[in-house]
N, C-alpha and C positions, 0 to 999 in steps of 0.2 A: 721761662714759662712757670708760671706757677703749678704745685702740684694740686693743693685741693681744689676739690670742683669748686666752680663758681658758680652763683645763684643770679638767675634772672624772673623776674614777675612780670605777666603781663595781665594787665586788669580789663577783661572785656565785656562785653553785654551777659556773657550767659556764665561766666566764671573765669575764676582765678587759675591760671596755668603757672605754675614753678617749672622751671627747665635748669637741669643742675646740668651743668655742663664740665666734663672730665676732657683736660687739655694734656695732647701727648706734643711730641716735637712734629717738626715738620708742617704747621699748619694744621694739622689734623687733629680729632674733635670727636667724642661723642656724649649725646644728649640724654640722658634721663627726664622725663614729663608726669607728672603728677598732677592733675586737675582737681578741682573744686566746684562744681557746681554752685552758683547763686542767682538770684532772681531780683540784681540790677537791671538788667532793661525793662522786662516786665511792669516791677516796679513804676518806671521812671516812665514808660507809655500809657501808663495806665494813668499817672496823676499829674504827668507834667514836671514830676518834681522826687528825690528821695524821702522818705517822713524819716522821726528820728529811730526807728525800728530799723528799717531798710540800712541808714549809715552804721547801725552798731554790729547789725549782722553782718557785711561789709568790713568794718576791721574784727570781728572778732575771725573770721574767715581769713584774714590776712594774719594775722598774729598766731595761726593754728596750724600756719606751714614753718615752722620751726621744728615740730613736733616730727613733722619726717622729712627733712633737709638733709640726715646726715651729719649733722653737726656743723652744717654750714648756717651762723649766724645772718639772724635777719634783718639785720643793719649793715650787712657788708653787702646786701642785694640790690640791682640794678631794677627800676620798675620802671616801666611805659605802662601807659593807661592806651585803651584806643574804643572802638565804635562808640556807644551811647555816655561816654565819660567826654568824649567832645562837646557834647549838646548841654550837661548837666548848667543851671543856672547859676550858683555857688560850688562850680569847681573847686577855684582858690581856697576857696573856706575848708571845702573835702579835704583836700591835699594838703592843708596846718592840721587839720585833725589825725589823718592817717600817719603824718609823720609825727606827731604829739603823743601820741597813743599806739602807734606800731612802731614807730623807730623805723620806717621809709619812706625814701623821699621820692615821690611819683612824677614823671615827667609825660603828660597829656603830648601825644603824636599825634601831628595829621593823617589825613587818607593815604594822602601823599607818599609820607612817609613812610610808612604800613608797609603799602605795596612795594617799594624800593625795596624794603629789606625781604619781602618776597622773595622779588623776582632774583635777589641777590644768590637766591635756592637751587635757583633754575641751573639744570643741568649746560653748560654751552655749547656741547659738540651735538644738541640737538640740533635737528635741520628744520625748515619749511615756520609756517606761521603759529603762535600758538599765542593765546589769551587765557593769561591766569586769574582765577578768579576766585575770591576769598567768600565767601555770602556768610555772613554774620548776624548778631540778630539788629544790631541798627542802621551796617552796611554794608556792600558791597565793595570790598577792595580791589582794581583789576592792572595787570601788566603785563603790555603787547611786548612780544618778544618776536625776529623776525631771523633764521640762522643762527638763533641763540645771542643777537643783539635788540637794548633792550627799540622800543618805536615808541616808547609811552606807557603814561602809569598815571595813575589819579582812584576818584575813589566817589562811588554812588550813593544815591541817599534811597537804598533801598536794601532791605536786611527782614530776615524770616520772621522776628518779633516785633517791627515797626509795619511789616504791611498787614499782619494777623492784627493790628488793631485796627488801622487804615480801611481796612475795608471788614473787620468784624460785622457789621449790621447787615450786610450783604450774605452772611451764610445761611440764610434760610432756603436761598434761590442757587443752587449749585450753578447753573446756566449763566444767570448775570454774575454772579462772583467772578467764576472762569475770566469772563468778559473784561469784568472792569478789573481786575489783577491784573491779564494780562495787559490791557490799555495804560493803568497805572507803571508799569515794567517798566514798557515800551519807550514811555517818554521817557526816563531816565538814559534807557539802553541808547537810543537814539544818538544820543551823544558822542560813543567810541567811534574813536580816527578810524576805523579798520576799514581797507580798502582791498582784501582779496580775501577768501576760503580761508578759515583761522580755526585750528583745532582749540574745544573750549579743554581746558585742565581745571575742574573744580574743585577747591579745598572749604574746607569748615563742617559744622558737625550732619549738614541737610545732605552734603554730596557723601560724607563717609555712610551714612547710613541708608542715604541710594544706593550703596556701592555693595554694603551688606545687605541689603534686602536682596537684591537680585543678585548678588555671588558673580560681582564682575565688574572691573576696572575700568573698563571702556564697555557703555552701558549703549548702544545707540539709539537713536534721539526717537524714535517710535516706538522703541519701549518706555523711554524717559515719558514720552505722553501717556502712554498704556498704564503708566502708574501711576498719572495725575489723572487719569478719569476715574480707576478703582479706587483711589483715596475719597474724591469726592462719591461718589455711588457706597465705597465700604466706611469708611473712615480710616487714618493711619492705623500702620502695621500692629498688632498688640505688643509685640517684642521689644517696640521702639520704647525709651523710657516717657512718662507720661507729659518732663519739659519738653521732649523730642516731638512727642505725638501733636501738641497745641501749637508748634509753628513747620509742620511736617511739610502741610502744602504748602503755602506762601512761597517757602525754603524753593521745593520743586519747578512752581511757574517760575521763579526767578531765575532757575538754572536753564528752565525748558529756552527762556525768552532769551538769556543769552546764547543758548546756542541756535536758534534760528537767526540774531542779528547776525551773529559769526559766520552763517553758512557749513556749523558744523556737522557732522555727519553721525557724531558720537559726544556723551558727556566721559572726559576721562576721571577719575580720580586722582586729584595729582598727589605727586609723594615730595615735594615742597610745601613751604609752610613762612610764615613767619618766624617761626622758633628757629628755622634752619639759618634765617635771615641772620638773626639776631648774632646764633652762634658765630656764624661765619665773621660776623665784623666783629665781633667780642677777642676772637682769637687774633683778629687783625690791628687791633689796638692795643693790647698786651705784648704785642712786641715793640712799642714805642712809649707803651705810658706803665708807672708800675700799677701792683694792681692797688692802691690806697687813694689812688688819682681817679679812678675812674669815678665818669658818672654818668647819666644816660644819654647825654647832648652826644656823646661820645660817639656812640652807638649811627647813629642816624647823617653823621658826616661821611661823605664818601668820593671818590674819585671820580670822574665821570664813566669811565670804562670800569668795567667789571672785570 
């Protein structure tokens, strides 16, 4: 095992996460997370496309996490890209630039993917049904877990910063918004295999500051309404910061909507993550590759059982 942390980036709609990760023996791992706030999805919903502002703030945001790494160099870091970086129309082009001008070499994951390294989180000696679910700002990442094995994973085209454009001209009429969000949901939600009572666990930044607005983990699902009606009647919480507050609700119906397809009874906050993902195979491929070999294809190979 190597001693210094290792750096992982992953580049999403609403910013840059670092996860330094401190490897002991035995498998075991723990994570440091430093976020960056940027306003790539935004951006890229609003115009269809990056202008050349958005790509410079973009790597100068990426070249500004050296500064608190630790001294862990930013050309030895592993990067996956994921929600609204799938959609981008000159990815390839992004990803010569970022590695030309940051010195990392970005590897764009699917949904798919995403949520594998999820549910890779998930605790196993959990029991009963449970649907984890990532809400993002351009998607929805989810994986059915059943006795703690996994039933399915994939990834929806609905996310807290793409439906807040989606139906923008709609918010003049709180009543038709409601309507046609949740209708919009819906059809995506439609989709999931799930075929009994499935507790929702949601992650990303709309369920953690559900979870802090009302001081509590397991939130359940009439409350969860109770604060999509005062959002629409109040507007979002003031406390929320003001990226949080512009896709507060969207975030909410999306979680409301998944858990009525679930038949959930509560929204959890879950204490899984992608990050946890990441880590967990990162330390599981260090025991076979050194660490000069690695790179992020790495990351995303995996055995069938967990």
């Amino acid at each position: 095992m190597a001693e210094k942390p290792f750096g992982l980036l992953e580049l999403g709609s609403n910013s840059l996460k670092l996860y330094l990760v401190e490897l002991a023996g035995n498998k075991k791992f723990s994570v440091k997370t430093q976020k960056f706030p940027w306003r790539v999805g935004y951006h890229f919903f609003a115009r269809g496309h990056l202008g050349e502002e958005s790509i410079q703030e973009l790597i100068a945001t990426i070249r500004g996490v050296e500064a608190v790494s630790g001294g862990v160099p930013l050309r030895s870091m592993l990067a996956v890209a994921t929600g609204v970086f799938r959609e981008l129309p000159d990815i390839a082009g992004l990803a010569v630039r970022v590695q030309n001008e940051a010195g990392v070499r970005v590897r764009v994951i699917s949904g798919e993917d995403e949520a594998r390294l999820m549910a890779k989180g998930f605790p196993v000696d959990r029991r009963g049904s449970h649907l984890l679910c990532d809400v993002g700002g351009a998607t929805t990442e989810w994986a059915w877990l059943v006795d703690g094995a996994d039933r399915g994973w994939g990834s929806l085209p609905l996310g807290a910063i793409r439906n807040a454009y989606k139906l923008r001209q709609l918010k003049r009429d709180a009543r038709i918004y409601l309507r046609e969000s949740q209708h919009f949901c819906d059809a995506a939600i439609s989709t999931l295999p799930l075929d009994c009572p499935t507790q929702v666990m949601g992650t990303g930044g709309t369920a953690k500051a559900a979870a802090d607005i009302s001081e509590k983990n397991l939130l359940p699902i009439s409350e969860l309404r109770e604060m999509i009606d005062r959002t629409i009647a109040e507007g979002p919480p003031a406390r929320l910061r003001p990226e949080r507050q512009a896709v507060f609700l969207p975030g909410l119906v999306i979680l409301e909507r998944l858990c009525t397809r679930a038949g959930s009874e509560a929204l959890e906050h879950a204490q899984t993550s992608v990050r946890d993902g990441m880590a967990q195979r990162l330390v599981q491929v260090l025991t076979s590759h050194r660490r000069e070999d690695l790179h992020s294809t790495l990351l995303l190979h995996r055995k069938k059982s967990r």
